[in-house]
C-alpha positions, 0 to 999 in steps of 0.5 A: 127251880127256873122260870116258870111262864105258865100252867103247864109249865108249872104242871110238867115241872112238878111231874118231871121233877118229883118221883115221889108224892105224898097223898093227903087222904088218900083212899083205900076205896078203889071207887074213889078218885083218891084211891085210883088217881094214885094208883094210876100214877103209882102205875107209872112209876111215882112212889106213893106215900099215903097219908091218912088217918084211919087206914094202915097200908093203902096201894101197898105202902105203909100210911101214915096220919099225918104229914108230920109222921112221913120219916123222909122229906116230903117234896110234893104233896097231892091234897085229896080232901075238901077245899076248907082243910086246904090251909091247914094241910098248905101249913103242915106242908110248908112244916113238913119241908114240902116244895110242891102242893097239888089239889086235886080237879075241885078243890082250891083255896085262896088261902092255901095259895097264899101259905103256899106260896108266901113259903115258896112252894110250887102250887097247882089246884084244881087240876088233875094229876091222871088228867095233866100226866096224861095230856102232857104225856109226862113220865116219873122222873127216874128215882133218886 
């Protein structure tokens, strides 16, 4: 995928290169940030793919438990839940076939990094995705 030099290059490479995002914990609750981050990016053209278990439609998408149950490959996978499920989630991501792990502004984990990055993806954490499209005024990638 090229070089890169520092966090927003980092950032912008992932939001430029991915136009879909599978949302782990994603929230049908419009107060929570895991409901209106993916709404603001779905706004502005990211296909949303919510994964979570106690919800049947989120965003008007179909949600599934879990990562393993998305039928198409998943790219970037956006992390919605506290930092200690973070490893597990960076290890069904790696299973999945992801390239790119995000976790959201107050969630990280050294040990999601290290699986993260052992497999080569892409990995950002506590950052964001409303706060970076916006402040590097980045748009979806045109669908493929």
């Amino acid at each position: 995928m090229g070089t890169v030099t520092g966090p927003d290059d980092l950032v912008e490479r992932i939001l430029t290169t991915y136009d879909t995002i599978a949302v782990v914990g994603a929230s049908a609750a419009p107060g929570k940030a895991a409901h209106y981050v993916p709404a603001h990016m779905q706004r502005h053209g990211w296909r949303i793919i919510p994964v979570n278990p106690h919800a049947d439609a989120i965003l008007g998408e179909p949600v599934y438990r879990t990562l393993r149950d998305v039928p198409e490959q998943v790219g970037l996978v956006n992390v919605f839940r506290p930092s200690a499920q973070t490893p597990d989630i960076a290890r069904q991501a790696v299973a999945a076939g992801a390239t790119a792990l995000w976790l959201q502004l107050g969630i990280a984990s050294p040990e999601a990094r290290a699986i993260a990055e052992e497999a080569g993806l892409l990995y950002v954490e506590d950052r964001c995705l409303i706060i970076e499209q916006r402040r590097l005024q980045l748009h979806a990638p045109r669908s493929r």
